[in-house]
C-alpha positions as CSV (number, residue, x, y, z in Angstrom):
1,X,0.0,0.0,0.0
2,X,1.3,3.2,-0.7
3,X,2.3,6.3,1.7
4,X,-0.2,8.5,0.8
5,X,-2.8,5.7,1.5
6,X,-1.6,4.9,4.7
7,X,-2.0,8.4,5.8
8,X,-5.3,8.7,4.5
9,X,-6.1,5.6,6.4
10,X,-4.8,7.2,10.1
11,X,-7.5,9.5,10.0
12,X,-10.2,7.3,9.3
13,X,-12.1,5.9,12.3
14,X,-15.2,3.5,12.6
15,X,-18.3,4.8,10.3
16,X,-16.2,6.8,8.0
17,X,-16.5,6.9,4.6
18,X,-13.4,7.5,2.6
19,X,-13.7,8.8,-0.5
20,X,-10.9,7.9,-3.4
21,X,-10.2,7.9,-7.0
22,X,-9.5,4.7,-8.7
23,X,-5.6,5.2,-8.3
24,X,-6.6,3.8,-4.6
25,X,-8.5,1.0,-5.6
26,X,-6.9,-2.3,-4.2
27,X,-8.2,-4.7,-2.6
28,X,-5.9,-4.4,0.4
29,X,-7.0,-0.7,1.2
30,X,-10.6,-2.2,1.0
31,X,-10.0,-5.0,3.2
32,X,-8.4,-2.5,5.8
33,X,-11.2,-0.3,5.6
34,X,-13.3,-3.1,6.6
35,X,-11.4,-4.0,9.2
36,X,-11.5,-0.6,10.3
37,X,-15.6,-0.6,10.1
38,X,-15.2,2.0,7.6
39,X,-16.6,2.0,4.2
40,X,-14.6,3.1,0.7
41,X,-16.5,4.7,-1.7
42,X,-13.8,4.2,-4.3
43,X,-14.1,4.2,-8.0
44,X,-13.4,0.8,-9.8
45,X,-10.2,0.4,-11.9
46,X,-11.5,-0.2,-15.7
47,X,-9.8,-3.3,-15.7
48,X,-11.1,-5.4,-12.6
49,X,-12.5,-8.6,-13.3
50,X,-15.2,-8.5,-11.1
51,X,-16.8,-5.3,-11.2
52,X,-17.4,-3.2,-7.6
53,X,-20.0,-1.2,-7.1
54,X,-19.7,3.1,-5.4
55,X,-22.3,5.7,-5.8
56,X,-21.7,7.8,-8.5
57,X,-23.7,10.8,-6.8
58,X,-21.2,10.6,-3.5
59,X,-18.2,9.9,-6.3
60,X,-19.4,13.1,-8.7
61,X,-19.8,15.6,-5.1
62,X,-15.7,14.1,-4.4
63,X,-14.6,15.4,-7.9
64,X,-16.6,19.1,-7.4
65,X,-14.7,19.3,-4.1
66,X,-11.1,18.4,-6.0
67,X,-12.0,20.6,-9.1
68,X,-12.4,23.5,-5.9
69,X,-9.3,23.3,-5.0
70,X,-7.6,23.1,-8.2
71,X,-9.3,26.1,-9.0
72,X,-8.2,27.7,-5.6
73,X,-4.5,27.2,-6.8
74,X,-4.7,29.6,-9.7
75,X,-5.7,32.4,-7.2
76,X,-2.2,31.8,-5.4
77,X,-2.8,35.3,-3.6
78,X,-5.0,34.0,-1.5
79,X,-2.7,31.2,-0.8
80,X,0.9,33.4,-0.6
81,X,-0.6,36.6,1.5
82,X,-2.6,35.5,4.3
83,X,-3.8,39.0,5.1
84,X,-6.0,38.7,1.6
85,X,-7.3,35.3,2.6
86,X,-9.9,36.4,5.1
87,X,-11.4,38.7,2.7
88,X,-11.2,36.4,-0.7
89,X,-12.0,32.2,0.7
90,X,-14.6,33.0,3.2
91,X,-16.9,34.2,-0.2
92,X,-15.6,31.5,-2.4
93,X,-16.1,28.7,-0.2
94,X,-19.9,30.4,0.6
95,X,-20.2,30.1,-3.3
96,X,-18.9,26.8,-3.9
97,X,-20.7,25.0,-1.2
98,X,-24.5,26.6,-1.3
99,X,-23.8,25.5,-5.5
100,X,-22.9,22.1,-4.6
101,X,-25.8,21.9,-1.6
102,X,-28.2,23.5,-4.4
103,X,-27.4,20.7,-7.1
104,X,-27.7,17.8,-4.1
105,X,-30.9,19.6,-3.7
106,X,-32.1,19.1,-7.4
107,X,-30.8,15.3,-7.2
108,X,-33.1,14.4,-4.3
């Protein structure tokens, strides 16, 4: 298991749901989670013989949240000058989260 997956993994307690793209799907990260009493909601690898199932929905909100923050880095003021983050994240994140609460809305 990788590095970055094992420190993923010390954060997750009983009940947790871990969300990951399909570079983490293995079947001993699964099998840990389950040991932990936590569930993966892990995309599939194309190529796995027998196919897993993950909910999409949960899957599509984990992309909107990684697409924020790789939008977040092309504003790299609010990252360098931490005087100009309290005025310009507190409104994006506002934005970003009552968009993405709105489309869970429209999905129910």
């Amino acid at each position: 298991m990788a590095r970055y997956a094992a420190d993923m993994l010390a954060t997750v307690r009983r009940g947790d749901t871990l969300l990951a793209t399909a570079a983490y799907d293995s079947n001993a990260l699964r099998e840990t989670l389950a040991q932990r009493g936590a569930r993966g909601q892990i995309k599939p690898m194309a190529g796995r013989v027998i196919a897993l199932s993950f909910n999409r929905r949960i899957y599509k909100k984990r992309n909107a949240v990684e697409r924020f923050f790789n939008k977040l880095k092309h504003f790299r003021a609010v990252a360098r000058d931490p005087t100009n983050a309290p005025r310009v994240a507190p409104p994006c994140f506002r934005s970003f989260f009552s968009r993405l609460e709105s489309e869970e809305g429209d999905a129910a």
